[in-house]
C-alpha positions in Angstrom: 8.1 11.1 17.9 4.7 13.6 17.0 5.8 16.6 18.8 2.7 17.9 21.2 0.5 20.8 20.0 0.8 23.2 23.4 -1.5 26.2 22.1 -3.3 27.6 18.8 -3.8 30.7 17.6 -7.2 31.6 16.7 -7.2 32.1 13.0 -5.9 28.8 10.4 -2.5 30.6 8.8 -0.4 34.0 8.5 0.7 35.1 5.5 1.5 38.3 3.8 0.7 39.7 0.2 -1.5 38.0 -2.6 -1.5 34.5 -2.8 -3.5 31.5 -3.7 -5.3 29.7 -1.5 -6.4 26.2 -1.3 -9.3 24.9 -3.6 -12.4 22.7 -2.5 -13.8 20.2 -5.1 -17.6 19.2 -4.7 -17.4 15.8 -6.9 -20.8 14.8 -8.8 -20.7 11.5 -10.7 -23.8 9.4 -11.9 -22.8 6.4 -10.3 -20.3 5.2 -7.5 -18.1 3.4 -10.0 -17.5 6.5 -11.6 -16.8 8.1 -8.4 -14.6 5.5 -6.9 -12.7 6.2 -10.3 -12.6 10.1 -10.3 -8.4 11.6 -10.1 -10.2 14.5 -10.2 -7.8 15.7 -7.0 -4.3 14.9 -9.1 -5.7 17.1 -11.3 -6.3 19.9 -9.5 -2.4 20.0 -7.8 0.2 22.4 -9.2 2.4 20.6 -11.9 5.5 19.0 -11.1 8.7 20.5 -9.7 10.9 17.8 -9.8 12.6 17.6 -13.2 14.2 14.8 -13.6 12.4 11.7 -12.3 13.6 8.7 -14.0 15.2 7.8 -10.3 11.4 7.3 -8.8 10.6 3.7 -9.4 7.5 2.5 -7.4 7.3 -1.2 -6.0 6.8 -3.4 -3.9 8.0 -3.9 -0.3 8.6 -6.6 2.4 7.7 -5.1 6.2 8.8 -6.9 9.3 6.7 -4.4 11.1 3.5 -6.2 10.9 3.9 -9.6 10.9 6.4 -8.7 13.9 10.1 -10.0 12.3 7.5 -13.3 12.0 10.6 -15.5 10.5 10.6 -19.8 11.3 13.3 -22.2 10.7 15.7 -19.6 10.9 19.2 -20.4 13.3 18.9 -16.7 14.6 16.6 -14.6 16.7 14.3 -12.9 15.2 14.0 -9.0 15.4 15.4 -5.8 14.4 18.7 -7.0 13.6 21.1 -7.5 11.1 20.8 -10.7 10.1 16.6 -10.4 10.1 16.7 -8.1 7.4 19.0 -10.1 5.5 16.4 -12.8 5.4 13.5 -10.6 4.2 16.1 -9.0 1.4 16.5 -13.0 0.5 12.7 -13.2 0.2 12.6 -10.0 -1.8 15.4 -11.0 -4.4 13.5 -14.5 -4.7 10.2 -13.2 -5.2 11.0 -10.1 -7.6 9.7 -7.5 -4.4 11.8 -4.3 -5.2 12.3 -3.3 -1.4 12.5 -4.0 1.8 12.0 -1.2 4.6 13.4 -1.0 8.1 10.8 0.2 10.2 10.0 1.5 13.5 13.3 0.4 16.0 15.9 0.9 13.8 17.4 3.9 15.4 17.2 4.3 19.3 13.9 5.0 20.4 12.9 8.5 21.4 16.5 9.9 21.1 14.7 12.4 18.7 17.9 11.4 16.3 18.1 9.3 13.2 22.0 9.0 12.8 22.0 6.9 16.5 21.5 3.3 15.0 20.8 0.6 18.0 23.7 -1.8 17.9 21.8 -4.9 16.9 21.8 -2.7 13.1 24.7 -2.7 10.5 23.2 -0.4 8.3 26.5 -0.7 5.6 26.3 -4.2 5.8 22.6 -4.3 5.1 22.7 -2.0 2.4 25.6 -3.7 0.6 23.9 -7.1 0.7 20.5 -5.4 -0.5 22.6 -3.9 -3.4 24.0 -7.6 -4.2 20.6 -9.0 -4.3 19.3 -5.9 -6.6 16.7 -5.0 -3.7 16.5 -0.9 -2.3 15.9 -0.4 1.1 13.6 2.1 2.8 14.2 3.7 6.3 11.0 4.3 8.8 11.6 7.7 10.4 9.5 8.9 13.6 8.4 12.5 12.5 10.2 14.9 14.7 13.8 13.3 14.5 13.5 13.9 11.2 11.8 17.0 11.3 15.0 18.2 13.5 17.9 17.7 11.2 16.1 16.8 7.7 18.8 18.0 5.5 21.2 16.2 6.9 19.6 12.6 7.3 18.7 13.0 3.6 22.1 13.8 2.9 23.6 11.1 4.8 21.3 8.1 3.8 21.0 8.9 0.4 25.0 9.0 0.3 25.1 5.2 1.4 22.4 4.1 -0.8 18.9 3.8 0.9 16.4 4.9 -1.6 13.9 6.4 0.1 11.9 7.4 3.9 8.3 6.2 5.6 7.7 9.1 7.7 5.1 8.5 10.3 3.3 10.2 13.4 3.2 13.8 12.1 -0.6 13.2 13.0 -1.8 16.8 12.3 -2.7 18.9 9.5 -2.4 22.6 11.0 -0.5 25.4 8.9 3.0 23.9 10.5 2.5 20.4 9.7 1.2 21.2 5.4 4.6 23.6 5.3 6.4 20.0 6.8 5.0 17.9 3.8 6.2 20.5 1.4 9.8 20.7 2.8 10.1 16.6 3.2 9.1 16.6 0.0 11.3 19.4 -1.4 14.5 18.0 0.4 14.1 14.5 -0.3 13.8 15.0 -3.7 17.2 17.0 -3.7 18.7 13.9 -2.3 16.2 11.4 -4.9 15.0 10.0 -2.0 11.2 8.5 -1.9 8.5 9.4 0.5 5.7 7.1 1.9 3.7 9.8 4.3 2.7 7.5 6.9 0.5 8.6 10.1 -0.6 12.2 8.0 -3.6 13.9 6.7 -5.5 12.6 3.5 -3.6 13.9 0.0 -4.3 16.9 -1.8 -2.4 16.0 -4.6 1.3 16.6 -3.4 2.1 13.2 -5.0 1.5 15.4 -8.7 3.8 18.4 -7.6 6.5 16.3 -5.5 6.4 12.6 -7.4 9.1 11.4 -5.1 5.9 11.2 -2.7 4.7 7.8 -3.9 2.4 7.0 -1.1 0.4 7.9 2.1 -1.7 6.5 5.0 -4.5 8.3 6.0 -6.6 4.9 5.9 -8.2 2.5 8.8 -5.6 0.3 7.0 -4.6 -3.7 7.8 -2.5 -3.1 10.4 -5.6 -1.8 12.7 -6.3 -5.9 12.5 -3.2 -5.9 15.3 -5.5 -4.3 18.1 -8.9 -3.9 16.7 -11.8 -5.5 18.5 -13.9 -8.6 16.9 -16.7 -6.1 16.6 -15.1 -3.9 14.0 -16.4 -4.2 10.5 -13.2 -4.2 8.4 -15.1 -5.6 5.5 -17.4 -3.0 4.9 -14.5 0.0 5.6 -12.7 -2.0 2.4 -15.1 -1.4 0.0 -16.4 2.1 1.4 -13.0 3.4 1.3 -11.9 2.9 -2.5 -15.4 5.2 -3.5 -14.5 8.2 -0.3 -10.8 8.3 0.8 -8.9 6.7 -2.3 -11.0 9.3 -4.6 -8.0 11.8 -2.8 -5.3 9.9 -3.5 -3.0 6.4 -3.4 -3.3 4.3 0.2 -0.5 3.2 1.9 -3.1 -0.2 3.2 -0.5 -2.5 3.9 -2.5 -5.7 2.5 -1.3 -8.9 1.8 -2.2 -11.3 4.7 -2.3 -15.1 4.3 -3.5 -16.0 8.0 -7.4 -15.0 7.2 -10.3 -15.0 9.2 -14.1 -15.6 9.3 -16.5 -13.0 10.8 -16.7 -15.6 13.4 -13.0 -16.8 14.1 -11.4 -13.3 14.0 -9.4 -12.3 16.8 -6.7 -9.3 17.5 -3.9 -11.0 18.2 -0.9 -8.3 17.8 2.5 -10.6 17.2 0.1 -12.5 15.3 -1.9 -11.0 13.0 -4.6 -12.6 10.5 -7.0 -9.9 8.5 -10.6 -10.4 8.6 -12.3 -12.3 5.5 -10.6 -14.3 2.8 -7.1 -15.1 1.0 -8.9 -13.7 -2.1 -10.0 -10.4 -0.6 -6.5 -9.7 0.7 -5.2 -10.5 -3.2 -8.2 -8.3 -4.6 -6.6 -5.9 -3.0 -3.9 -5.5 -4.7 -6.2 -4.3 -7.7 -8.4 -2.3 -6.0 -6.7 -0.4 -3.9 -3.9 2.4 -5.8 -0.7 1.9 -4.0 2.4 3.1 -5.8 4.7 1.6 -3.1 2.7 -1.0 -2.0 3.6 -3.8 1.3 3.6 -7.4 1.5 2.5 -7.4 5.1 3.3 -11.0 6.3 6.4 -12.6 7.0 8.9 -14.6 4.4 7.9 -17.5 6.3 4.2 -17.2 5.7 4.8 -16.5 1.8 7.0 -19.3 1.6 4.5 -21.7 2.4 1.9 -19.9 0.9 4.4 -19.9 -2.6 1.5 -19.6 -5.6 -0.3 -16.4 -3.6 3.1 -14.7 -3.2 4.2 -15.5 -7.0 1.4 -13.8 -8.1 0.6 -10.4 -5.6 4.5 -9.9 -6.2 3.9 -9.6 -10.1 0.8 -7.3 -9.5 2.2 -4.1 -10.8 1.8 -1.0 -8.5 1.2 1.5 -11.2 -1.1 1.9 -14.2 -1.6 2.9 -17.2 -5.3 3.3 -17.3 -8.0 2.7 -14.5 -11.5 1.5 -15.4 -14.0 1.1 -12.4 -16.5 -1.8 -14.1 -18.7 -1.9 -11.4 -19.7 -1.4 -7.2 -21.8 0.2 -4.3 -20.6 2.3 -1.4 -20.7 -0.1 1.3 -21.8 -3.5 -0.8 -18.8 -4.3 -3.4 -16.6 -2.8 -5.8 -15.2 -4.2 -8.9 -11.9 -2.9 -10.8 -10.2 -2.7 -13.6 -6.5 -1.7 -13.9 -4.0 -2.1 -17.0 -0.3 -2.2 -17.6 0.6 -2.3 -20.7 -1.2 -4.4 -22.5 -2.6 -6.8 -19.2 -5.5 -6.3 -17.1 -5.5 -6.7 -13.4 -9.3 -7.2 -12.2 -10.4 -7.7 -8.3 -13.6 -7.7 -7.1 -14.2 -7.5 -3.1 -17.5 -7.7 -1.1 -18.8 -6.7 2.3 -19.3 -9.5 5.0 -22.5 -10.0 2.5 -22.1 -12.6 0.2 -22.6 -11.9 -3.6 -22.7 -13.4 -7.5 -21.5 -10.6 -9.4 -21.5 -11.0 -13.1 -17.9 -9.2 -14.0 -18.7 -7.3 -17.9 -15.1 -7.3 -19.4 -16.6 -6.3 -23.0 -15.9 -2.7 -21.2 -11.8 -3.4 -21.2 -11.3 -5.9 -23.9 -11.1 -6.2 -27.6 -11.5 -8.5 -29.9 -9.3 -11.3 -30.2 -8.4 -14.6 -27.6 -7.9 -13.6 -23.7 -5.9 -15.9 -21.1 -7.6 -15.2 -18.2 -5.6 -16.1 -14.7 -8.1 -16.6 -11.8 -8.2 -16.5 -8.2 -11.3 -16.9 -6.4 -13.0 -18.0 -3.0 -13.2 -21.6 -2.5 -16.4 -23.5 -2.2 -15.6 -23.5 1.9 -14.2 -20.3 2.2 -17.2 -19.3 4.4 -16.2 -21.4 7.3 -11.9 -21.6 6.2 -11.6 -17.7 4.6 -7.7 -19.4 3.3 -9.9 -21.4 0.9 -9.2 -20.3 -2.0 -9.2 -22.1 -6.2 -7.2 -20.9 -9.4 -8.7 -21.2 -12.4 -7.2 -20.7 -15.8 -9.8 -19.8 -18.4 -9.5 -18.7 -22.3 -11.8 -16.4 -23.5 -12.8 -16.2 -27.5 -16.5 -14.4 -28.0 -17.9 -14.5 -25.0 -16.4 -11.3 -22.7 -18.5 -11.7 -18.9 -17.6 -14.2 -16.2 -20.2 -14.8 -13.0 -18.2 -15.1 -10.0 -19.4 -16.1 -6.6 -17.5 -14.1 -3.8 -18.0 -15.5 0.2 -18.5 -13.3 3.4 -15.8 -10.6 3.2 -14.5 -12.5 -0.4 -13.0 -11.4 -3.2 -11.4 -12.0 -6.6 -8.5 -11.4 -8.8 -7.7 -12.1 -12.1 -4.9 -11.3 -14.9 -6.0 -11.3 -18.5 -3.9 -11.5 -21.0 -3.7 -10.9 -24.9 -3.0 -14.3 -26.8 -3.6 -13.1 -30.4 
């Protein structure tokens, strides 16, 4: 699927005549909200080259992959088949999620070739029912099979509908592997396919020049939670990360788990999966972290029971039209602000150390009366990190709240404009 490095040459890249060559940005803020908020990075890229892109609509996505095609009280076998996907493209359509992707196992494994579809798949048949349900469907695509014969499995798919590619494991970011990126880019936007760079290098702002590229990994994201051992401190990576590797560019995180852990009861338990800290941390993610194509990690199943939490993350909006980082420390906590339109999205997340952060929304709002919809950590979320309350609160004169966030807690709220 990577394609193995065999040698190197000892200089970085040949080229011939005059030519640009790649910038370096040394980033100096006064504080480390106004560095977590810095797009200094999109700025730098070269302008667009995609002109028409009213067919590049950012979401979000149901993945199997995680919660490991989790479905219950289903009359079928679950797995990477035909009648699995139709279920999550049910969920999707009931829920408002815009896509569903098919990853890893769709096409037979190491054949190096994405037009050899495993039986178990009828990729018509899923695509027309996706279309009836008004849900688009992503394809997962291993790196070198699509590497070999690009132009043609952009051709294909995009002729039958699927509306964009997750590329994974090119795992490299040598001279080859950058000129890749470009030509993904290049040819899926020919074909109006998206791109969600999965397994790659951190962004240099490819997502400004190629906007079909709505997304990439380069993050210690949730699905490390699969294999990672009960020593690894996934709290404090959440809210080092927004301030280092989300100042480059969007994260494809894959959050949204509702089978949470304490420090003490997490476990890696790979078919599955629970994230460490609370319910409310996983939904503060969805404000904090910038994720133009953004995954509902868990299973229909789990989001079915857990209906209010799923209601809600699946009405988050994915992008923005302004960002306002109101408060946080590397390491400790971040606070953020995000509006679309004329709603604000807050979440607030903490390390494994508990806090009472006083959240100042006189920096977003205006006058007037705010509805403010509230998820927070419940009073026992420190020993059940599902615990979670909802409050709804209306907010004339007085614009700060003081919040209480548990061991690897969190918060999210929507606010809304009632005069």
């Amino acid at each position: 699927m990577q394609g193995i490095v065999a040698s190197r040459h000892n200089y970085i890249a040949q080229c011939s005549g005059k030519r640009s060559f790649p910038w370096r940005i040394l980033l100096v803020t006064d504080t480390d909200a106004d560095f977590a908020a810095s797009d200094m990075v999109y700025r730098l890229a070269s302008p667009c080259r995609v002109e028409n892109t009213e067919w590049i609509v950012p979401g979000k996505v149901a993945w199997e992959w995680w919660n490991h095609w989790g479905l219950a009280g289903v009359d079928f076998e679950a797995g990477i088949n035909t009648a699995t996907y139709k279920a999550y493209i049910d969920f999707a359509a009931d829920y408002g999620v815009e896509y569903v992707i098919l990853d890893e196992g769709w096409a037979v494994k190491y054949q190096n070739d994405l037009m050899d579809i495993i039986p178990q798949i009828d990729m018509k048949e899923i695509l027309s029912y996706a279309t009836s349900k008004g849900v688009g469907i992503i394809l997962w695509a291993g790196y070198n099979a699509f590497n070999s014969n690009m132009e043609e499995v952009c051709r294909h798919y995009s002729a039958l509908g699927v509306k964009g590619f997750k590329i994974d494991f090119m795992d490299r970011d040598d001279t080859l592997m950058n000129s890749f990126y470009y030509r993904a880019a290049e040819c899926c936007a020919k074909y109006k396919l998206m791109v969600d760079f999965h397994g790659c290098q951190k962004p240099t702002g490819l997502n400004r020049t190629y906007p079909n590229v709505v997304n990439f990994e380069a993050v210690f994201g949730l699905e490390q939670m699969k294999w990672s051992k009960e020593s690894v401190d996934q709290m404090a990576y959440d809210v080092t990360m927004p301030f280092i590797r989300m100042v480059a560019g969007p994260i494809d995180y894959t959050q949204g788990a509702m089978r949470n852990a304490t420090r003490k009861n997490y476990r890696p338990i790979n078919r599955e999966p629970m994230s460490q800290g609370t319910r409310c941390h996983q939904l503060a993610a969805y404000a904090v972290f910038f994720s133009p194509l953004s995954m509902l990690c868990d299973s229909p199943t789990a989001y079915r029971k857990e209906s209010e939490c799923a209601e809600f993350i699946a009405s988050v909006p994915t992008v923005w039209d302004e960002t306002v980082v109101l408060d946080g420390k590397i390491g400790e906590y971040i606070i953020t602000a995000r509006r679309a339109g004329n709603t604000w999205y807050v979440g607030g997340m903490t390390s494994w150390e508990p806090r009472s952060v006083d959240v100042d929304l006189s920096k977003i709002l205006g006058e007037g009366i705010w509805s403010v919809d509230l998820f927070k950590d419940g009073a026992n979320s420190h020993r059940i990190a599902s615990d979670y309350t909802r409050e709804k609160i209306t907010l004339q004169l007085w614009r700060r709240l003081s919040i209480n966030m548990a061991p690897g807690g969190g918060f999210i709220m929507k606010i809304s404009n009632l005069s």
